[in-house]
N, C-alpha and C positions, 0 to 999 in steps of 0.2 A: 139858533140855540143848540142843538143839537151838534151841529158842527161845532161850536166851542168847547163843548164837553168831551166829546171824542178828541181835541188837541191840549185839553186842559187835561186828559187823560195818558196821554202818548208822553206828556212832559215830567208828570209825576212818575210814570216807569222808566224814561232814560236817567231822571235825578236819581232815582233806586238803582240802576244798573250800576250809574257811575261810581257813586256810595261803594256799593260794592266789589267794583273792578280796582279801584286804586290805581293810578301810573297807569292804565289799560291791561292790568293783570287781572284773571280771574281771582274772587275772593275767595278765602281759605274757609272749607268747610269747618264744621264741627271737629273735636279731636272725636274719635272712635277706638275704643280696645278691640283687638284682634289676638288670638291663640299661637303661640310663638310658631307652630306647624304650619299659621297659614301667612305667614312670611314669603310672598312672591319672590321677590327679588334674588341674582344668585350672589351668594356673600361674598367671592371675590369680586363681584362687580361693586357691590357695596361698598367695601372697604380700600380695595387696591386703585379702582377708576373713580370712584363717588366722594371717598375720604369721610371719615366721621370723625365728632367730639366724643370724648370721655372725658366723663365731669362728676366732680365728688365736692363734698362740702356741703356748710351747712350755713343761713344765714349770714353774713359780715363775716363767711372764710370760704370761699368755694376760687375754686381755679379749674380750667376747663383744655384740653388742649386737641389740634387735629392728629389724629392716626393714620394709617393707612393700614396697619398691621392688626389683623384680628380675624375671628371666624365666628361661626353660628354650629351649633352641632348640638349632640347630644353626651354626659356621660354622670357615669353612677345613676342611672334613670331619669335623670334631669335634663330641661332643656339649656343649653348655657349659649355665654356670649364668651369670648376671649379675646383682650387685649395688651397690648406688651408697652408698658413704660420702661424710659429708661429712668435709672437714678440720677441722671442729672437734670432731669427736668425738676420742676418743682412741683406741676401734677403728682410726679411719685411721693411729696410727702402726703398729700390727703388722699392717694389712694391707701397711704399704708396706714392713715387714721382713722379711718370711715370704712362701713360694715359695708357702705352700701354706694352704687355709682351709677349713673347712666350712661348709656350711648346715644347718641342720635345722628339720622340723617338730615342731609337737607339738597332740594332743590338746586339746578344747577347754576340760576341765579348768583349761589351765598358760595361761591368756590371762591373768588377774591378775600372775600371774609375768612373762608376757613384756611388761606394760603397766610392770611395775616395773623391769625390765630397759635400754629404754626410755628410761625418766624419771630414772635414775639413771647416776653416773660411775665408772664403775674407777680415774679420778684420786685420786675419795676413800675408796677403802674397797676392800675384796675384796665387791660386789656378788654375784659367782658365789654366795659361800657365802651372805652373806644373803638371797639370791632364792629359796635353798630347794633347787634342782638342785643333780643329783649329776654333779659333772665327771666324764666318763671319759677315758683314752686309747686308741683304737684301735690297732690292731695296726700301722697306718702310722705311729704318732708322732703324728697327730690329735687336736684335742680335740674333744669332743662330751658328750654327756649322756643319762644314764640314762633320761629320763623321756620324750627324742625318740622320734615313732613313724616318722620318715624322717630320715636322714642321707644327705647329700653331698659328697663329699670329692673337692675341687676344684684342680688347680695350674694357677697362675696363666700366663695365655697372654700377657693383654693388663691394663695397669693403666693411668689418665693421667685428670687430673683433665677438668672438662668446658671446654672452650673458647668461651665466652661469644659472640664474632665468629657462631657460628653457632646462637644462639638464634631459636625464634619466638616469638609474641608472648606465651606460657604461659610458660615459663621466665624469659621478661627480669620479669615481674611478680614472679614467684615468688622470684628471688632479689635485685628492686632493693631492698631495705631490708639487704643485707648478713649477715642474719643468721643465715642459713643456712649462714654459710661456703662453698665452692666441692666439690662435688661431683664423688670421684673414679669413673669407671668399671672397678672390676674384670670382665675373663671370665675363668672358670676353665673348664677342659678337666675336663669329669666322669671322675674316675677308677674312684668305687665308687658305686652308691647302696645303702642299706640300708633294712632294714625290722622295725619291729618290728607283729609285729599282737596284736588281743587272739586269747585261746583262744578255740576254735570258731567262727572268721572265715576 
């Protein structure tokens, strides 16, 4: 009797485990708020090798696109995020109609995703749902997604596209064929950062 307990026991914990590994991944903890200061990670590795979403919108109007261009800093005493849309995306028009916008990272799993993400238009399709993420709404009205392991939820301080009169010689190259579109610079003022991590991290 005793020996059946102790296997009737060993099989409800591997049924728990699996429950929560998924696919043999560990499961995703809890989301947790964090102090935008204690932001481990260094931002160019964030953004230039890791690539993030910036996403704006509200309900039945959100479009979401990958970056690679942005920073973390501080200024006017605030902690900010900055990201550079172009005007031919279509992200730039809900960044230019919404006060407020997120960032987020993710796991290196979601790079497929966010290469598709990328390469593809919210003009022609609900991309969100074909990419496979799971939109969420945060408790702000924010959108973001399930599958992010860092979220930043950002209102806008400063927005204004780039003024060309003051390129050096790296941008005049970079955008003389045009077809880049022009280049707006969002700062947002970090409101919240989050976090999700794996279990036993």
């Amino acid at each position: 009797m005793k020996m059946k307990k102790i296997l009737t026991l060993a099989l409800a914990l591997g049924a728990l485990a699996a429950c929560g590994q998924g696919n043999g991944e560990n499961a995703i903890s809890e989301i947790r708020e964090i102090k935008p200061v204690e932001i481990k990670e260094n931002p160019i590795e964030l953004f230039d090798r890791k690539w993030a979403l910036v996403t704006a919108g509200v309900p039945g109007e959100v479009n979401t696109m990958t970056i690679s261009w942005g920073s973390l800093g501080e200024l006017w005493g605030r902690p900010v995020v900055t990201v550079y849309v172009s005007s031919s995306r279509y992200t730039h028009d809900f960044m230019e109609k919404n006060g407020n916008f997120t960032v987020t990272f993710f796991p290196e799993e979601q790079r497929g995703t966010l290469q598709y993400l990328g390469s593809h238009s919210g003009r022609d399709g609900d991309k969100i749902a074909e990419s496979g993420l799971t939109l969420e709404w945060l408790e702000s009205g924010l959108p973001s997604f399930e599958e992010a392991d860092m979220i930043i939820e950002a209102r806008k301080i400063y927005g204004a596209p780039f003024d060309g009169s003051g390129f050096g010689d790296v941008p005049s190259r970079l955008y003389a064929s045009g077809r880049m579109g022009v280049h707006s610079v969002y700062v947002g003022e970090i409101e919240h950062v989050w976090v999700r991590g794996r279990e036993g991290e």
